[in-house]
C-alpha positions in Angstrom: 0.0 0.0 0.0 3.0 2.5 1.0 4.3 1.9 -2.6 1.1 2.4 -4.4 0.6 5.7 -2.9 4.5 6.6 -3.8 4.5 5.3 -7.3 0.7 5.5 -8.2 -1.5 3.5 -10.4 -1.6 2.8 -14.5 -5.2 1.8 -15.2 -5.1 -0.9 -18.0 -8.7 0.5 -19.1 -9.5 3.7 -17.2 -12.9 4.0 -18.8 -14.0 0.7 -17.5 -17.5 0.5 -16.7 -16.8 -1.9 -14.1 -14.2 0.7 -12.5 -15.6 1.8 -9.3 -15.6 5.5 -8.5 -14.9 8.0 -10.8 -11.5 9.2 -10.1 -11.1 12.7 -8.7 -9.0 15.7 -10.1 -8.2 18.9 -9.0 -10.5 20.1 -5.9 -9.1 21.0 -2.1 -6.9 18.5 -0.5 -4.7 15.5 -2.0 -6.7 14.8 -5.8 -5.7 13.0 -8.8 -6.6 9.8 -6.8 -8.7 6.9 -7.0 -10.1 4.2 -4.3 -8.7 1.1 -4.8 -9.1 -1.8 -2.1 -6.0 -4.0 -1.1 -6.5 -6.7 1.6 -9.5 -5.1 3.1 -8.2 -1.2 3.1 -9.5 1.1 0.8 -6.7 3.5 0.1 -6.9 6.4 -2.4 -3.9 6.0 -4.8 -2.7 8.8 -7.8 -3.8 7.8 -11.2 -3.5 11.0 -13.0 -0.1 12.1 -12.1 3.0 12.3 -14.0 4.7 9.3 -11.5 1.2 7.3 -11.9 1.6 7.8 -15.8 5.4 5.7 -15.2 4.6 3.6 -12.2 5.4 -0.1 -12.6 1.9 -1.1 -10.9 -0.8 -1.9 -13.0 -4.4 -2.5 -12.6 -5.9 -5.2 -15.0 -9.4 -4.3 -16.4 -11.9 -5.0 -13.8 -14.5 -7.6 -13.9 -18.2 -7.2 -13.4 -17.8 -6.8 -9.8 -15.5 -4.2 -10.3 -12.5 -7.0 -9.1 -9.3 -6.6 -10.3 -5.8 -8.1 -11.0 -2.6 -6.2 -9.0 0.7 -6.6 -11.6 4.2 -5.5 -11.4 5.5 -5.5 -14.7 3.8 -8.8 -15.9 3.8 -10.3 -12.4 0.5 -10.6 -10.9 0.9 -9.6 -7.4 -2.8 -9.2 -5.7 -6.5 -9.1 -6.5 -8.3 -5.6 -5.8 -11.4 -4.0 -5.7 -12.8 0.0 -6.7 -15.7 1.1 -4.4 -19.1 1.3 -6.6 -20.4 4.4 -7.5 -22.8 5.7 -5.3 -26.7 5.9 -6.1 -26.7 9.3 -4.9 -24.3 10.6 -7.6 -27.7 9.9 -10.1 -29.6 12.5 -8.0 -29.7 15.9 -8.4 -31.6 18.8 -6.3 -34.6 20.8 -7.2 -32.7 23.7 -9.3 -30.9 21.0 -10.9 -27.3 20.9 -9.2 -26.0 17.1 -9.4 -25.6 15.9 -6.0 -21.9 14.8 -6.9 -21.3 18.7 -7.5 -21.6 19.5 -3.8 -20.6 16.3 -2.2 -18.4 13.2 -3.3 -17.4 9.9 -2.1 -13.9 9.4 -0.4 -12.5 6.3 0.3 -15.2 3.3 0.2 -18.1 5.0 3.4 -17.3 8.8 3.8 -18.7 11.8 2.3 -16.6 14.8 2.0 -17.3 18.6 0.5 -15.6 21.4 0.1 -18.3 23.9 1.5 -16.2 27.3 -0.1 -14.6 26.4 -3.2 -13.0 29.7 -3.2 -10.0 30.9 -1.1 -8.3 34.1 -0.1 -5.0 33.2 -0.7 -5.7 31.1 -3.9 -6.5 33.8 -6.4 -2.6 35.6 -5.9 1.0 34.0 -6.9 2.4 35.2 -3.9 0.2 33.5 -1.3 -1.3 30.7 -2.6 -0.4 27.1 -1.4 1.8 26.1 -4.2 0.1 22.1 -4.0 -3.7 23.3 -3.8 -5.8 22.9 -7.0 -9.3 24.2 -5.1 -10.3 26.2 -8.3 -9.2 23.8 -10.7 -12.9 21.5 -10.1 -14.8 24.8 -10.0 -13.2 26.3 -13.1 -14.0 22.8 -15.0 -17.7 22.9 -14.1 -17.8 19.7 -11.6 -18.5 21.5 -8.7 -20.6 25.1 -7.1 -18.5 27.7 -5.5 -20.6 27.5 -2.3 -22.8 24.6 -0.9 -25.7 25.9 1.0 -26.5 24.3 4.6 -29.6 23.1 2.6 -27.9 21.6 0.2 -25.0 19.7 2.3 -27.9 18.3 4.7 -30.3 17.2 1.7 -27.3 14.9 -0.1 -25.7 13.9 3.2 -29.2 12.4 4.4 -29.6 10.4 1.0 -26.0 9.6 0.8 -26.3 7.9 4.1 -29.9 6.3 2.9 -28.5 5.1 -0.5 -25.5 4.5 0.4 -24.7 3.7 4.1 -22.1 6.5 4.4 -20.9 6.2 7.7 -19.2 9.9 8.2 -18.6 13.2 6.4 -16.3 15.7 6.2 -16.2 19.1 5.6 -13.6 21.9 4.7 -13.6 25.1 3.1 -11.4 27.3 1.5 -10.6 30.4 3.4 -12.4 33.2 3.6 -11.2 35.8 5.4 -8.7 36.5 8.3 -10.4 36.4 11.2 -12.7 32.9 12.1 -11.2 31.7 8.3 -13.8 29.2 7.8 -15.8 28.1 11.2 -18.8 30.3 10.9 -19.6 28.7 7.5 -18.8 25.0 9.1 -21.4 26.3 11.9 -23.9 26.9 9.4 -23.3 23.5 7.2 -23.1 20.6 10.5 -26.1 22.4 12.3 -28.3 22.0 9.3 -26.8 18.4 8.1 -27.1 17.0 12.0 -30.6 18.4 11.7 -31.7 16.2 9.0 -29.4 12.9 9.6 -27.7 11.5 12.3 -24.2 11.9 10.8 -20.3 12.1 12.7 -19.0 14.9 11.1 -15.4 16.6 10.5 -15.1 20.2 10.1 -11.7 21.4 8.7 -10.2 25.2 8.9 -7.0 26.9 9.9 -7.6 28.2 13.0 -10.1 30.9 13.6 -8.8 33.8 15.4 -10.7 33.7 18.9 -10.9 30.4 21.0 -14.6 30.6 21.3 -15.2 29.4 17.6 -13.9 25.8 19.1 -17.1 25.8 21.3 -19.4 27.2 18.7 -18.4 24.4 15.6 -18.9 21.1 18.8 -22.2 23.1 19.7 -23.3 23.6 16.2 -22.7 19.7 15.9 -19.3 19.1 14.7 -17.7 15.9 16.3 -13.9 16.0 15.8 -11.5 19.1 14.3 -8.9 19.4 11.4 -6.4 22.0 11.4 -3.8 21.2 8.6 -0.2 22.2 9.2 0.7 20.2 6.1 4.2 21.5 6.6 6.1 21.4 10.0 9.1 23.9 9.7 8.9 27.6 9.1 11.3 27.3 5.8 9.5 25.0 4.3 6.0 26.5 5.3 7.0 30.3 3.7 7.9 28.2 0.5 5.3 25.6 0.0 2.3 27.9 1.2 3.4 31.8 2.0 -0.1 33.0 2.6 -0.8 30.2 5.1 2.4 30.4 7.1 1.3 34.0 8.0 -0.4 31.9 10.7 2.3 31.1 12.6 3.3 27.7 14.0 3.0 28.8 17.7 -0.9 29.7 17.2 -1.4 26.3 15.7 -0.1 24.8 19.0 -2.3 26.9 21.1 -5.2 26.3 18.6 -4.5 22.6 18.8 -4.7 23.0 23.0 -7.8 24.8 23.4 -9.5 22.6 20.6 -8.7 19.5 22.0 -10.3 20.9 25.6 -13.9 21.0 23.8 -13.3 18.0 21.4 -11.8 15.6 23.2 -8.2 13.4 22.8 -7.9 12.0 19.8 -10.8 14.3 18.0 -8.4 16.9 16.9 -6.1 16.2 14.0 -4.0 17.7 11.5 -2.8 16.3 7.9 0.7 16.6 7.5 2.0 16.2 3.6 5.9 14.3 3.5 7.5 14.9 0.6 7.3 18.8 1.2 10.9 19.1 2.2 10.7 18.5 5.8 13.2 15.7 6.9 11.7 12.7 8.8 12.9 13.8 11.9 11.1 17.4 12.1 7.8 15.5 10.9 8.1 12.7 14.1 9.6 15.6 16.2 6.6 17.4 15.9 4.3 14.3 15.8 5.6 13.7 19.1 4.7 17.1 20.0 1.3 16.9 19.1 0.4 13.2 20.2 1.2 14.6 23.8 -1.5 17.5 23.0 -3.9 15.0 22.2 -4.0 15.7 18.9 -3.6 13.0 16.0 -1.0 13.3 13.3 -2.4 12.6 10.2 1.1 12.1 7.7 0.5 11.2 4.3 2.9 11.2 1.1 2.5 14.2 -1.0 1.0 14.2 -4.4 1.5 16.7 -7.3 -1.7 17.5 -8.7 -1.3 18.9 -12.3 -1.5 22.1 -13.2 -0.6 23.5 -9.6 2.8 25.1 -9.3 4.5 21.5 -7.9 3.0 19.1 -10.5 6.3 18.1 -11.8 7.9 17.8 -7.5 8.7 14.5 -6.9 6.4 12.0 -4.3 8.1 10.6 -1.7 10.0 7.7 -1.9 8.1 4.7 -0.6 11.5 3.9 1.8 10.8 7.3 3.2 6.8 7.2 4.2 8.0 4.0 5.8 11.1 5.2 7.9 8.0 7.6 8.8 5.2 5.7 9.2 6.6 2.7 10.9 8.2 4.6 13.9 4.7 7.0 13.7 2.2 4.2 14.1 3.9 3.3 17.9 3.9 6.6 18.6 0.2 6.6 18.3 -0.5 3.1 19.7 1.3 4.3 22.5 -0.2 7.7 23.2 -3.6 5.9 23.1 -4.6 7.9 20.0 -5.3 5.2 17.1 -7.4 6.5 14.1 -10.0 4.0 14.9 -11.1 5.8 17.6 -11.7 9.2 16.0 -15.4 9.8 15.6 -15.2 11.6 11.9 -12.8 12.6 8.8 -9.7 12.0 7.4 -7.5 10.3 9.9 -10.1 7.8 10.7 -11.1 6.8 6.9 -6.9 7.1 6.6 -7.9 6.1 3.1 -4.8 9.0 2.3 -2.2 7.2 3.8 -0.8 3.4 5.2 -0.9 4.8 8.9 -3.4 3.3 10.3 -2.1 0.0 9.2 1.9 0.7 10.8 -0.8 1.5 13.9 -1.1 -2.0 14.5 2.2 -3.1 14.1 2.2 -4.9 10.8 3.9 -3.6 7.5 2.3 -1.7 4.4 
């Protein structure tokens, strides 16, 4: 699994009608991926990036029930699966917005959106985050720049109906300076808990005043992402100028006061290897955190085309594991483990082998 998410994924027949999930480009967060299922874990794997287009694992045209054959060169190496499409992508609302344009299916049960598809920083050279592609699914047309509380709670109550989808997140491009994100997450989980009974993750930087911590668990949001993605100031003013104006230090007292409302283990943040930050300032400040109570998402980086760092290199699968082995005791032993996080990303850890180094085997 480590080395699928490294090297990526060549589709023998990517138009397969038997091919599971339509793979995701551009959009907020890691894209370019598609779910594939390997011994029981559904892991989302790059299949339209430059080191996908060369990697030496190929995935054999899937049978009717969307099985397929694992090969290394011509060496068959494991059978997998791709997730079905979901009934609810055939639905659309009243004014005629496709429900896959405000929310889509990660990983194999969860339902995520991207409630602002727009972003301060985004729109200039100098502040954007040089790996996001947020406007890159708006600009082609497969999503809406902003997904009304209606909206969110009508899909999320059929997607759980139709398709048994077990939590949701939610993040948001940035809005402004000051609670960057958590009044609109507000909005979205008090309306979505109001019509299904759904765990949900709300993901922002972190707002400017405390209180909005006790406002989002109020409004019905279960556990709490605030992404570093990078861990050192260098490589945070390089990767993502306008976001490293928020300055390490407040995300360590955001991460404290969050975790008194949330809860141990309900607070997490995705950090992105690969970035430039050596292995030993990512478990450094893992450690950090795990003593917070706050879970260390780490996942390999993946250059979405047409962002500034389409053509950096992933990381090596040798170094997500020098990572991710040492990473997973850290968490087993801080009492942390993903399968104990009520909501989002670290739990479906469909973006990374963590979860599996967690329980002490090898990925």
């Amino acid at each position: 699994m480590t080395e699928l998410q490294s090297f990526g994924l060549r589709l023998a027949d990517p138009g397969s009608p038997n091919g599971g999930v339509a793979s995701r480009r551009g959009g907020a967060g890691p894209s370019d991926h598609k779910a594939v299922t390997v011994d029981g874990h559904t892991i989302m794997v790059p299949v339209h990036t430059s080191s996908a287009w060369n990697s030496p694992f190929v995935a054999q045209a899937p049978d009717a029930q969307g099985q397929s054959k694992l090969t290394r060169g011509s060496i068959p190496i494991a059978s997998i699966a791709f997730p079905k499409q979901p009934r609810f992508y055939a639905m659309q609302t009243m004014d005629g917005v496709p429900y896959s344009h405000i929310a889509t299916l990660h990983g194999s049960d969860v339902l995520a959106t991207t409630v602002l598809q727009e972003c301060i920083r985004y729109a200039s050279r100098r502040k954007t985050c040089q790996f996001c592609a947020i406007g890159q699914s708006l600009a082609a047309g497969r999503t809406i720049a902003h997904k009304t509380p209606e909206q969110l709670a009508e899909v999320a109550r059929a997607a759980v109906l139709l398709d048994g989808v077990k939590h949701m997140v939610m993040t948001t491009g940035t809005p402004n300076a000051t609670d960057r994100g958590a009044k609109v997450l507000c909005d979205s989980a008090f309306a979505i808990k109001a019509a299904v009974n759904l765990p949900l993750q709300g993901q922002c930087e972190p707002p400017d005043d405390d209180r909005w911590f006790q406002r989002m668990h109020a409004a019905g949001i279960d556990t709490l992402g605030m992404h570093l993605e990078a861990v050192t100031p260098e490589v945070r003013e390089r990767i993502m100028p306008g976001k490293a104006s928020v300055p390490l230090s407040r995300y360590m007292a955001a991460f404290e006061a969050s975790v008194k409302v949330f809860g141990r283990g309900q607070v997490s943040t995705y950090i992105l290897a690969g970035l430039g930050d050596t292995r030993e300032a990512i478990l450094s400040i893992s450690e950090k955190l795990l003593s917070l109570g706050v879970y260390p998402f780490v996942v390999p980086f993946v250059p979405i085309s047409g962002t500034p760092l389409e053509d950096h290199a992933p990381p090596s699968s040798d170094f997500m594991r020098s990572i991710l082995a040492p990473l997973g005791a850290m968490v087993g032993k801080a009492g942390l483990r993903s399968g104990d996080i009520k909501a989002g990303c670290g739990k479906c850890g469909a973006c990374s082998s963590l979860s599996v180094y967690e329980t002490g085997a090898t990925a």
